[in-house]
C-alpha positions in Angstrom: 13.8 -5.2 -24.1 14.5 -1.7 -22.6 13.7 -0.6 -19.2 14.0 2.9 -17.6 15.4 3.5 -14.5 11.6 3.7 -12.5 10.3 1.9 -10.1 9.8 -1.7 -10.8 12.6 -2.5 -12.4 14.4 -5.7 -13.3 16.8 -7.3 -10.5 19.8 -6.7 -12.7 19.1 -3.1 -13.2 17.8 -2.0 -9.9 18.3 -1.4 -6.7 14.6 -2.0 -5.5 13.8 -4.6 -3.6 11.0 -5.8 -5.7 12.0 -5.6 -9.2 12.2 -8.4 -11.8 13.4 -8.7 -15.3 16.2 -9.2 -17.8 19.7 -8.5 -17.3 21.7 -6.2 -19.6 18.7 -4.1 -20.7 18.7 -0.5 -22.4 17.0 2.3 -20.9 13.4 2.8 -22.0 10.3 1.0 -23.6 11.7 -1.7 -25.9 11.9 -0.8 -29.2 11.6 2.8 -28.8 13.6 6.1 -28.1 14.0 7.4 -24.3 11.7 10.4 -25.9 8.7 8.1 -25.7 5.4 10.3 -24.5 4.4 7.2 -22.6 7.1 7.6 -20.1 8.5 11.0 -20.3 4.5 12.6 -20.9 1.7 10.5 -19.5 3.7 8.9 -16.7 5.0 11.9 -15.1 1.5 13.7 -15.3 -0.3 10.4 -13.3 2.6 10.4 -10.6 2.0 14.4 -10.0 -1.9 13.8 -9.9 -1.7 10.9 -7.1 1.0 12.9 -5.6 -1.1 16.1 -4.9 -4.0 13.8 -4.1 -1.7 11.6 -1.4 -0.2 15.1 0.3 -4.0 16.3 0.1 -5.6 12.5 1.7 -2.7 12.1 4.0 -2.4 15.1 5.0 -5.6 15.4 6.1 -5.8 11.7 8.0 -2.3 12.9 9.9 -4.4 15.8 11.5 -7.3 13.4 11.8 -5.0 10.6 13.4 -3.5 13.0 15.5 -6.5 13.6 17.8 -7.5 9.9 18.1 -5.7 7.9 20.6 -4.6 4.6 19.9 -7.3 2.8 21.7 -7.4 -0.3 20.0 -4.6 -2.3 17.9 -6.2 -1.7 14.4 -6.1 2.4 14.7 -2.4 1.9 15.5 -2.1 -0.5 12.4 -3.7 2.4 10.7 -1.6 5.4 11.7 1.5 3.3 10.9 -0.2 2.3 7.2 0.0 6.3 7.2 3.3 6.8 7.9 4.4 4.6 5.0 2.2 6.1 2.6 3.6 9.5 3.5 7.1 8.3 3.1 6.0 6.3 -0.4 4.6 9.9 -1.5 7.9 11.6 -1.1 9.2 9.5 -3.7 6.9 11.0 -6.0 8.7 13.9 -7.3 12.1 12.4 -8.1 10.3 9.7 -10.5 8.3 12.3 -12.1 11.6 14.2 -12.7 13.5 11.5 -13.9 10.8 10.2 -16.3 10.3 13.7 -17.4 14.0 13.7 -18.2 14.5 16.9 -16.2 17.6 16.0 -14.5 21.0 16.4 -14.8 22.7 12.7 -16.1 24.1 11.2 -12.7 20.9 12.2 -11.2 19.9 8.6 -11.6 22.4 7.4 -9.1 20.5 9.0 -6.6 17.2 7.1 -7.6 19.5 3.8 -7.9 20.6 4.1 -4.3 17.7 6.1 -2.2 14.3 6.8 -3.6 14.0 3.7 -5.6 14.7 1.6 -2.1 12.1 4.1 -0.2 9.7 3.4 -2.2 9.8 -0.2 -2.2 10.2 -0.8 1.7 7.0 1.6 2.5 4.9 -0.4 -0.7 6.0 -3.5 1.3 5.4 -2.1 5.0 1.9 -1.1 3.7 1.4 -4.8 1.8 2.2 -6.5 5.8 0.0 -4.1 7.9 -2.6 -4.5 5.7 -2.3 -8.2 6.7 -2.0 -7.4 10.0 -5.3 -5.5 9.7 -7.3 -8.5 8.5 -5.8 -10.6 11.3 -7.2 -7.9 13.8 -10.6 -8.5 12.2 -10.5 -12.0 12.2 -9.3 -11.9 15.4 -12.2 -9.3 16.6 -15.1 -11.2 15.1 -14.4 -14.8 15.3 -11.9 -15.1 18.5 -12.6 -12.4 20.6 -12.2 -14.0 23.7 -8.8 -15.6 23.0 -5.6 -14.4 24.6 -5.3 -11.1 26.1 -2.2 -10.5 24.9 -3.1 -10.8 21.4 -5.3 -7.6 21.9 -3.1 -5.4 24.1 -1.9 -2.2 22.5 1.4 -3.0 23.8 1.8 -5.9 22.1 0.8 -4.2 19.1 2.9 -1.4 19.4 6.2 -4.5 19.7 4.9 -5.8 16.6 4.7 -2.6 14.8 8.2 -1.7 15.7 9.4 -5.1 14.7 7.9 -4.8 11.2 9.6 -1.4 10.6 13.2 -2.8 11.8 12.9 -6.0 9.5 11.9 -3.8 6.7 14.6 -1.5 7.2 16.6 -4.7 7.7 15.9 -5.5 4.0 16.6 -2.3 3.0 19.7 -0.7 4.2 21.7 -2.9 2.4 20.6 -2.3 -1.1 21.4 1.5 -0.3 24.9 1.1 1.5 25.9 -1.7 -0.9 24.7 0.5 -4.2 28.8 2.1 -3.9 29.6 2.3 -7.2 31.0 5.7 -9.0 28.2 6.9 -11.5 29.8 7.3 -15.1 27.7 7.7 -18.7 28.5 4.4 -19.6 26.5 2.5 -16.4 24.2 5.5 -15.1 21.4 3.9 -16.5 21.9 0.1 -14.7 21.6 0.2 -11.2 23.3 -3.4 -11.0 26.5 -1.9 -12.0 27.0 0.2 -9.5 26.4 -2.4 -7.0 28.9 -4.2 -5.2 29.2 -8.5 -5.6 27.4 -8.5 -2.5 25.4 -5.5 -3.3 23.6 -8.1 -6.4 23.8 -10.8 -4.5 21.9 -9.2 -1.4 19.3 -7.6 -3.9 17.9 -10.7 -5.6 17.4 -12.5 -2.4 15.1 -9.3 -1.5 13.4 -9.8 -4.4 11.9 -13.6 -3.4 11.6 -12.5 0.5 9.3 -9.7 -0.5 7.6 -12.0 -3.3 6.8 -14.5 -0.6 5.8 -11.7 1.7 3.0 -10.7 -1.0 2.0 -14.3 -1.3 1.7 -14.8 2.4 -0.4 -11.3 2.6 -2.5 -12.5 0.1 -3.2 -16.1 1.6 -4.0 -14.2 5.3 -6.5 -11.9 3.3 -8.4 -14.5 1.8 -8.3 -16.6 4.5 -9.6 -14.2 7.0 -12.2 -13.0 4.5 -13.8 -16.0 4.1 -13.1 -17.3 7.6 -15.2 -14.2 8.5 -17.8 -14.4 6.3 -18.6 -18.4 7.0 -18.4 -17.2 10.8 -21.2 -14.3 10.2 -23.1 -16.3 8.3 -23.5 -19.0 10.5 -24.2 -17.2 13.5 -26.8 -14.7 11.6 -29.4 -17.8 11.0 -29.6 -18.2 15.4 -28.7 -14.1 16.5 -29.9 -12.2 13.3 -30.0 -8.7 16.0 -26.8 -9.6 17.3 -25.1 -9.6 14.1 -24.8 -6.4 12.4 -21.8 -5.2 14.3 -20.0 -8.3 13.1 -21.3 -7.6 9.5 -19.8 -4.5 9.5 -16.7 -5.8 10.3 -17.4 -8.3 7.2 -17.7 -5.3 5.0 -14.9 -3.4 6.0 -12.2 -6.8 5.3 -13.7 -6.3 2.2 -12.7 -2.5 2.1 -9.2 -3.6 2.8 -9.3 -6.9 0.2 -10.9 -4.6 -2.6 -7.9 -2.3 -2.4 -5.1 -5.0 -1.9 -6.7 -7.0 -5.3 -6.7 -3.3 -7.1 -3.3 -1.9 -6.3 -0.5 -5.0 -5.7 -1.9 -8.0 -7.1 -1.6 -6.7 -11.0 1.7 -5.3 -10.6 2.7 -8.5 -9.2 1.1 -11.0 -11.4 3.0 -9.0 -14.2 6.3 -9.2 -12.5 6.1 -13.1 -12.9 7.7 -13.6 -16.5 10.8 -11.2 -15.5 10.7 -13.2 -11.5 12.3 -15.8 -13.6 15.2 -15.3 -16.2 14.3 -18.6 -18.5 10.9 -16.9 -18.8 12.3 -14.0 -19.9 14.3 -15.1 -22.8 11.3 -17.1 -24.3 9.4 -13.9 -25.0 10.6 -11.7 -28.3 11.0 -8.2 -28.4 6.9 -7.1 -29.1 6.2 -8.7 -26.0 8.7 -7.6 -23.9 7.3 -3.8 -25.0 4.1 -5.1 -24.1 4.9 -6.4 -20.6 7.2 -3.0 -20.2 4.1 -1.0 -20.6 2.1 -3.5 -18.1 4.7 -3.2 -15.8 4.8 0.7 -15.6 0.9 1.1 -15.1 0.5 -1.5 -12.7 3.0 -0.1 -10.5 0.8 3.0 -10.9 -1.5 1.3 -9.2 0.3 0.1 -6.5 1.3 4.0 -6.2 -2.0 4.8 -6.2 -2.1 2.9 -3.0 -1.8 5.7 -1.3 -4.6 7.3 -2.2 -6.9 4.6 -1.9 -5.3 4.0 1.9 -8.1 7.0 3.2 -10.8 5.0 1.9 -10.1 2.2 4.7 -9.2 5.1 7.1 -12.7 6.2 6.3 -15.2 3.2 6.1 -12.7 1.0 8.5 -12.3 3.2 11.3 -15.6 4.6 13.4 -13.5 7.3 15.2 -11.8 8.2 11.8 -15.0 9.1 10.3 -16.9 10.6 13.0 -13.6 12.8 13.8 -13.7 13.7 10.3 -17.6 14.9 10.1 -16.8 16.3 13.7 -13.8 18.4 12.0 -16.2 20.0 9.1 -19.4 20.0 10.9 -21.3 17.2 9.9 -22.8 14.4 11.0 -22.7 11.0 10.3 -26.1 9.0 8.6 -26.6 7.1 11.8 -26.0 9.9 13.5 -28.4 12.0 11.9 -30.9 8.9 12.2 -30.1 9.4 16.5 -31.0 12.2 16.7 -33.8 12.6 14.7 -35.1 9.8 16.6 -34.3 11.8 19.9 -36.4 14.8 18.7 -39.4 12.7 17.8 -38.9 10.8 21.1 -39.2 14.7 23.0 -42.3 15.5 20.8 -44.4 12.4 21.9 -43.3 12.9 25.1 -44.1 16.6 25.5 -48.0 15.9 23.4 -48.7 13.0 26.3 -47.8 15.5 28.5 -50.2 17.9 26.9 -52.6 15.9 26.9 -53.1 15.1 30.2 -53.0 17.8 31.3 
């Protein structure tokens, strides 16, 4: 089975620390030529799309961000979430140029030892606050009385900080120990312009990151359906009191909907190439199958950051009110407020009237 050098690749060909597959490999879709439309066409033409969406969304929740403060600890979880979708984005370009073919020959060492590594570390930062994000909400509707320090926006901002070093942690090393002189001969497989270490350092990336997912995934559901007995419960005795924590219940879900949609298919279809004695029990028409898998699920995980805004949006109160602030409108409640208000005045000024 061939692989090209995008993101997602097998352990033995890359340098990013999430890729899975067979060692040895050929460049491009299994049993095809690297002119296949799929990659060098279609490919290149969704990563421009999400990439002038991202620069459009992100750009616009930067300015947005920028006049919030970071009152509580889930806008700063947010404004971080937006850092590493900015950074993801940048990445954009070079795949597109590389799977358009558009580049001179060693131009793939650069992907091998920098973009590929970027993109992977910000896919991953994003995959942990997003976890982070449903512990705040667990923590907001069902404990919120626990310890202070929990809540502090200190405590946040430590926690943030240590997220970002162990990331970078993970992935200096892939891009110091990627030392190897680019020839024709092993352009296209990152592994062999690794060091011993440089392999050896890489594959234990690939499981820490794996597990990371897994553990993401286990808080999600957890605090999805810890949240939803909790509301449940409590709406049968305090129906009125409720609907602030249901809103919270709907906006996990925001965040679940686009975890499930963007890294759990890429993920599930990494499994066969996660371990090398699955790999050589498929043939050659199922390797091309999984190849084409793998490409457009790790669109979708790219297309994380374009789906990040919605959660911005629908998550965060002062993110949306900024934003109808920003282009003069108003939000549905507020709308509802005010109307309200007017009638409120008219009543008011006819009683008034009246007796007089």
């Amino acid at each position: 089975m061939g692989y090209n050098l995008s993101y997602g690749p097998p352990p033995e060909e890359h340098l990013s620390p999430a890729s899975s597959a067979a060692p040895n490999r050929s460049v491009g879709p299994p049993g095809n030529t690297t002119q296949d439309e799929f990659t060098t066409v279609v490919l290149p033409v969704l990563y421009l799309v999400i990439f002038l969406a991202s620069i459009l969304l992100n750009g616009l929740a930067v300015w947005i961000f920028f006049h919030i403060r970071n009152k509580t600890s889930f806008i700063f979880y947010l404004k971080n979430i937006v850092v590493a979708d900015l950074l993801m984005t940048l990445t954009f370009p070079f795949k597109i140029i590389q799977d358009s073919q558009l580049g001179p020959w060693h131009f793939n060492s650069f992907l091998c030892r920098y973009t590929t590594v970027l993109f992977y570390a910000n896919m991953y930062t994003t995959i942990v606050f997003l976890g982070l994000i449903s512990i705040d909400r667990y923590l907001k509707v069902v404990k919120p009385f626990g310890d202070s320090r929990m809540y502090s926006i200190t405590f946040t901002k430590v926690l943030s900080a240590c997220v970002w070093v162990v990331m970078a942690f993970l992935a200096l090393p892939n891009l110091i120990l990627t030392n190897g002189y680019p020839t024709r001969r092993n352009i296209d497989d990152c592994i062999k312009l690794k060091s011993p270490l440089g392999v050896k350092w890489h594959t234990a990336v690939i499981y820490i990151n794996t597990c990371t997912f897994m553990v993401v995934l286990i808080v999600l559901i957890g605090c999805y359906i810890a949240i939803s007995r909790y509301i449940y419960k409590s709406s049968k005795q305090f129906i009125s009191s409720s609907s602030r924590k249901r809103k919270h219940n709907q906006s996990i879900r925001v965040v679940v909907a686009v975890f499930f949609t963007c890294f759990l298919p890429y993920h599930l279809c990494r499994i066969p190439f996660t371990f090398s004695h699955l790999d050589k029990l498929l043939d050659d028409s199922a390797h091309k199958i999984l190849y084409y898998c793998k490409e457009m699920t790790l669109f979708l995980s790219a297309c994380n950051v374009c789906l990040d805004p919605i959660i911005y949006f629908f998550m965060c109160r002062s993110f949306s009110r900024r934003l109808f602030r920003k282009s003069n409108m108003r939000t549905r409640s507020e709308s509802i407020r005010s109307l309200q208000s007017v009638r409120r005045s008219e009543v008011r000024i006819y009683h008034e009237y009246t007796d007089v």
